[in-house]
N, C-alpha and C positions, 0 to 999 in steps of 0.2 A: 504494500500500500504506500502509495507515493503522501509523500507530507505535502498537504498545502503552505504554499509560500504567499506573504501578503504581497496587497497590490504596494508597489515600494513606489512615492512618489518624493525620493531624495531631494533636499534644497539645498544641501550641505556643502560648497566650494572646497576644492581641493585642491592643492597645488600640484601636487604629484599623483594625482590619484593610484591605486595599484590596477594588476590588470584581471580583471576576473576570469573565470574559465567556468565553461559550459558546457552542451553537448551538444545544442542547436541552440543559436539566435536567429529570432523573429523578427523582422522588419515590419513594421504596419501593425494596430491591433484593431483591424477592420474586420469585416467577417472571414476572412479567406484565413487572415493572422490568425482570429482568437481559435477560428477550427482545427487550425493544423496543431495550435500550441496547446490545444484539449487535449488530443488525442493522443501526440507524443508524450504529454506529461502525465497520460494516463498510465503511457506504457512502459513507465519507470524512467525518459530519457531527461538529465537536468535542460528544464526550457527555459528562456529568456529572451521577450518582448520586450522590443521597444517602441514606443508610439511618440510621435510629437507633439501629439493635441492633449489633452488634460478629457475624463468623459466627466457628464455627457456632454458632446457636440455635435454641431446641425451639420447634414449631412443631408443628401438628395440620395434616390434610389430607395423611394418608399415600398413598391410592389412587389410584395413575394410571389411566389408560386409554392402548386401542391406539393411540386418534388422538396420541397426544404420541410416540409413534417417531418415525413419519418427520420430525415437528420436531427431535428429539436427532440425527437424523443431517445435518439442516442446519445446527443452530449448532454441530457438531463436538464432541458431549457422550455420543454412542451409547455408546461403549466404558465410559466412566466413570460412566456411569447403570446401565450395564448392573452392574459392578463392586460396586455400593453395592447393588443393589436384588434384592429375592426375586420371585421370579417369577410371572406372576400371570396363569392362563388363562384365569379364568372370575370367576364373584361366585355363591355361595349363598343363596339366600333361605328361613327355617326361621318356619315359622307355629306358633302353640300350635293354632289348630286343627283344623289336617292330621298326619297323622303320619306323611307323610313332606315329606323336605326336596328343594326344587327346584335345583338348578347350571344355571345359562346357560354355555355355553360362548364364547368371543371367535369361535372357528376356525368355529363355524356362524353366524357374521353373514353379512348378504350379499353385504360383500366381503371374499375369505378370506384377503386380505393383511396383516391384521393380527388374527390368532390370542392375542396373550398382551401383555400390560403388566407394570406391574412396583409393588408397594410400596416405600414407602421413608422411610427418617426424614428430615423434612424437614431438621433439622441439616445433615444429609450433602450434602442435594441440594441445597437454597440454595443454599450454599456451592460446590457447585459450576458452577450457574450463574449467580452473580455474578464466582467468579474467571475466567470463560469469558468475559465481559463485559467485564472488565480485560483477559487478553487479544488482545481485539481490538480493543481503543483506545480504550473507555470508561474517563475517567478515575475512579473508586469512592470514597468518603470513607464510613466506618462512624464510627458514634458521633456520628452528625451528624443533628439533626435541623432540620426546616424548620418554621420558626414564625410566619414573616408571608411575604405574600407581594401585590405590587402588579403591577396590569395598567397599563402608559403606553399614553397617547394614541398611540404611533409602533408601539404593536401587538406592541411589547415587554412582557418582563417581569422584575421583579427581584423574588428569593428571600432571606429570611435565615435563617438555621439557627447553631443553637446546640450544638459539640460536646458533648462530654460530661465534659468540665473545665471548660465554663464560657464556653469564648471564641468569637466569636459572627465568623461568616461572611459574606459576601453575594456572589449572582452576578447576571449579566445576561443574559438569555436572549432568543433569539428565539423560542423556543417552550417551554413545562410541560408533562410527562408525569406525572400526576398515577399514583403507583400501590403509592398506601399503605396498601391493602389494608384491611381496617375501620377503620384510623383515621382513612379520608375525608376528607382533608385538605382537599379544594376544596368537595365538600360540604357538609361542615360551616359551611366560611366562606360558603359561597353560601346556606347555610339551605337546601340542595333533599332531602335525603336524608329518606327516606320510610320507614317502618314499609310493608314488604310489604302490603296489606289479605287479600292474598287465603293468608298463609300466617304463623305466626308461633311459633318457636320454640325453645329454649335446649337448650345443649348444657355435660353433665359429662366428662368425659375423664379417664382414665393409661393409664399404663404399665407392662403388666406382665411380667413373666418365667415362665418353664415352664409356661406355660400350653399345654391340649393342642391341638394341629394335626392337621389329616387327613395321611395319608401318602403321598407320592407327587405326582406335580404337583400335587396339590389343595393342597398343602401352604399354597401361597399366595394361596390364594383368598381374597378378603373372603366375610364371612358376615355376614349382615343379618338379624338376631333380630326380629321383631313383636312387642311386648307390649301391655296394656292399653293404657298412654301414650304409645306412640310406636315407637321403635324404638333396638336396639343395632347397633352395627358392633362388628367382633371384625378387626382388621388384621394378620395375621400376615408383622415384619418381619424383617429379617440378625439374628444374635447373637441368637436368640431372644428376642428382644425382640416383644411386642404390643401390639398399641392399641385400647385398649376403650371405648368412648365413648357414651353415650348421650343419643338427641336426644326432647326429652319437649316439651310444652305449658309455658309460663308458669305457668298452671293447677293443676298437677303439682307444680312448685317449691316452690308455697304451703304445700304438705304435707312440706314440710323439717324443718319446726315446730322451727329451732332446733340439729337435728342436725347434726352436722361433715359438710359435703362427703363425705368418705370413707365415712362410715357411710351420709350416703343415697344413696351410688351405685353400694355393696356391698348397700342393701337393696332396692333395686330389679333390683338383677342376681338379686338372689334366689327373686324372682315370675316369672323366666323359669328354668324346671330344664335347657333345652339347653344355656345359654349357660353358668348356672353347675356345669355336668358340664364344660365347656371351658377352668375356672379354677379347680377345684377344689384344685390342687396350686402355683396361679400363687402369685406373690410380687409388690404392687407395688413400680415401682422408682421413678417419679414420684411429687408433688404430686397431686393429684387439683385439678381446675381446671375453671370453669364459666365459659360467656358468653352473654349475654342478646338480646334482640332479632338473633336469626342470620338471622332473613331479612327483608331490606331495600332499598330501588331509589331512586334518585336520577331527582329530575325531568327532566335532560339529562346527557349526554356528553361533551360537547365545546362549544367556543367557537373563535373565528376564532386564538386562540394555546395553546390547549390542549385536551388528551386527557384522558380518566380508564379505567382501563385497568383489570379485571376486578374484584376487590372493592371498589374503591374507587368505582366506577359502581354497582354490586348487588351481592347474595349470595344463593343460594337455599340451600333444604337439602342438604346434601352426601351424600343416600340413594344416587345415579346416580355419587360420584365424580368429579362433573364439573369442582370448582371449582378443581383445576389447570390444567385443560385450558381450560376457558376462559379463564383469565388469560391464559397462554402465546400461545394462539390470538388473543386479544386484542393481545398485544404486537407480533403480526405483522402485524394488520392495523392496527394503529397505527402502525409501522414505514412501512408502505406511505404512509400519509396525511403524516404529519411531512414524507416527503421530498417529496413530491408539493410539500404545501403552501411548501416551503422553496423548490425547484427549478421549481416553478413554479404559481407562487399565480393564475396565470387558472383554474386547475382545481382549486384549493383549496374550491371551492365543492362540487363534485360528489364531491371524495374525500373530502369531512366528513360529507354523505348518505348515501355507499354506509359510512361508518365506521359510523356510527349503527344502517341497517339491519342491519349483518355484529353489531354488540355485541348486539341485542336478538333475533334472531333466537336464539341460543343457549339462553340465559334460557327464552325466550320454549318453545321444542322442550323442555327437560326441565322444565320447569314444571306443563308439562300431566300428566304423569304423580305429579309430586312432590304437586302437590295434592291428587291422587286414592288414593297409593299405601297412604295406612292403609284406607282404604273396602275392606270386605270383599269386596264384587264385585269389584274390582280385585283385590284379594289372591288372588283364587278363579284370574285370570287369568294373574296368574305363577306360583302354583301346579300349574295347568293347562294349560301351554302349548299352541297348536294352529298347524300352521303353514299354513293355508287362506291360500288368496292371498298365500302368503309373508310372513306376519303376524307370524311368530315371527323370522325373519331381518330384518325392519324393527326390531322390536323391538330387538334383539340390537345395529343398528348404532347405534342409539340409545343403549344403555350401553356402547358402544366409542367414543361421542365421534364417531360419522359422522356429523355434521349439519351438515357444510358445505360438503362437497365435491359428488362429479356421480354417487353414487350414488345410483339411482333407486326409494327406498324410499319416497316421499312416498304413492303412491298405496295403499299396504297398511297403513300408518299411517292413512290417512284411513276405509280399512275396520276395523284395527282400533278406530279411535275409534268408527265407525258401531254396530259388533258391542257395545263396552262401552254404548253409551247404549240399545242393544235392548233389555240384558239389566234396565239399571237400571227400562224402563218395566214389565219383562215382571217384576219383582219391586219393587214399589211401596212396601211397606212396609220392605223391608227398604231399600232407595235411601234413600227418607225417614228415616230412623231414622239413617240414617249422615252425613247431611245435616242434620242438625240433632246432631248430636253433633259434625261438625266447627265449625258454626257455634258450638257453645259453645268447644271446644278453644283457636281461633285468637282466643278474643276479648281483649282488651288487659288486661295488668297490669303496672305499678306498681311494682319496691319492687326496685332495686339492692341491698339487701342478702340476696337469695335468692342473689345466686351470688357472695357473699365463703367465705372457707374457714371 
């Protein structure tokens, strides 16, 4: 039984500080971190997080999915997730133009074991699984960031991070778990992290209050707004609280011309009349806050003493909800490989392979769809659903986060791709026209000061 270690939130300056030594350091204590540092500290391995931020803090990526249950009920966090978070059956999708609006339900995927998910402010939920992380014997340091970091010839590695008073850390690792989430800590140092080519996008965000909700289970449905540029999400969380957020083109940005954040993300809500009937009476309670280049991939994953574990490897656009669940999901299969490699490094080789395939496989599954989903032919198809060959329950466990496990959706996903590229031949012009409007959308800009306030 591993000893729980408290959460260490050190202010103590040091001059020389000494160097401590561990078994794995954690970079990030986001969900992919507090995952991976559960599971290894479960398994006897000394863990050590570090995070820069202090919890709780505000974070975006409020929408879970079903696949992250059965994870809350292994790192023992069900009841306390459940507690914080608003319930969440299904996702809406509302076109300007269809006039009516689509609901996928969770309960009609095609495995009906996981019916509903949950929203939630990431505040809350951080926070509580990084304190779940402490725990179970990860020792936690907030306010600590990591700022150099050396790989030794002996296949070691040593970290230094600089609190947030000032005074300056180091440990010594036998293994990096890189999972810093966009601020790509290994990335960055290695130069690998790449502009997506094939998606590219920026994202405004708040938070607002009394804004209107469906009634009744729907209450906590996401709802995914289409506009000319892109798309909104509408997150309805606890304490009525909501999160509104819209994901546009670079392109788009350009047409800021100057305006405060606030103003153009109130004037863009305003060319959609569904969304702004759904905020008419809202109040924000946030900053309104922008981020640039949102979808992005890293040349590799891992190396013979380190991981890089959901954001901090990729991001795609977050229309599917996924990029919790990928972290998470991330953190367990890195969980896996860490001990492997620790316990027994003859098969260190082979659990770095299957880590790789399991990280990009994810990615790789809602991507296909992410790229497509502004293209009107595709929009006609969530509008439309049909469930021929069980096309629509494929569908379905696809934005419930099923693409890892042994349900056997692969072959009706493969007809619904076959059905989508019929229809694109069997309407040529319209294909093309949408096809050369994304190729302008996703094309590259420039100028960090589009998404300052």
């Amino acid at each position: 039984m591993t000893r729980p270690h408290p959460m260490v939130t050190s202010n103590t300056p040091a001059s020389d500080p000494p160097e401590s030594t561990c078994d794995v350091l954690v970079i990030g204590g986001g969900p992919a971190g507090s995952t991976v540092a559960s599971l290894l500290a479960e398994r006897g391995h000394q863990v050590v997080v570090l995070d820069k931020d202090r919890h709780p803090r505000f974070h975006i990526g409020e929408s879970l999915l079903p696949a992250n249950l059965p994870l809350f009920e292994r790192l023992g966090v069900a009841d306390e997730i459940r507690a914080i978070g608003m319930y969440k059956p299904g996702a809406e999708f509302v076109s300007p133009h269809h006039d009516h609006t689509q609901t996928f339900h969770f309960a009609e995927a095609w495995d009906k074991s996981m019916p509903h998910a949950y929203q939630v402010k990431r505040a809350e939920f951080d926070q509580v699984l990084l304190r779940n992380a402490a725990r179970l014997g990860a020792q936690v340091h907030e306010g600590c960031k990591a700022t150099g970091v050396v790989f030794e010839d002996d296949g070691s590695v040593r970290v230094t991070a600089r609190l947030d008073d000032g005074a300056e850390q180091r440990w010594h690792a036998r293994f990096l778990v890189d999972a810093s989430g966009r601020d790509t800590f290994l990335a960055n140092r290695f130069r690998i992290k790449e502009r997506n080519p094939r998606h590219n996008s920026s994202a405004v965000y708040a938070h607002f209050r009394h804004a209107r909700r469906h009634e009744g289970d729907a209450e906590g449905n996401i709802s995914i707004f289409w506009f000319d540029h892109g798309w909104f999400w509408f997150i309805p969380m606890s304490n009525d609280t909501t999160s509104v957020g819209m994901v546009t083109w670079p392109y788009h940005m350009k047409s800021r011309a100057g305006r405060p954040l606030e103003q153009f993300l109130m004037d863009n809500i305003a060319t959609c009349p569904k969304l702004q009937e759904r905020l008419v009476n809202a109040e924000r309670i946030t900053p309104v806050e922008a981020t640039g280049n949102f979808s992005y991939v890293s040349q590799r994953n891992h190396g013979a003493n380190y991981l890089m574990l959901g954001d901090a490897f990729a991001f795609i656009d977050p229309v599917f909800s996924s990029g919790v669940w990928l972290a998470m999901h991330s953190g367990v299969i890195g969980a896996d490989t860490v001990d492997t490699c620790l316990r027994q490094p003859a098969r260190a080789k082979s659990a770095l392979a299957r880590f790789d395939r399991a990280m990009r496989h994810g990615p790789k599954e809602f991507s296909w769809f992410i790229y497509r989903v502004t293209n009107p032919i595709m929009r006609d198809f969530f509008m439309y659903p049909k469930n021929v060959f069980r096309v629509k329950e494929a569908l379905l466990s696809v934005l419930a986060g099923d693409v890892f496990g042994k349900t056997p959706i692969w072959r009706s996903l493969f007809i619904f791709k076959v059905i989508y590229y019929a229809a694109n031949i069997l309407q040529p012009r319209r294909a093309f026209m949408a096809w050369q409007k994304r190729r302008f959308n996703i094309r590259k800009v420039d100028d960090p000061s589009l998404y300052r306030a």
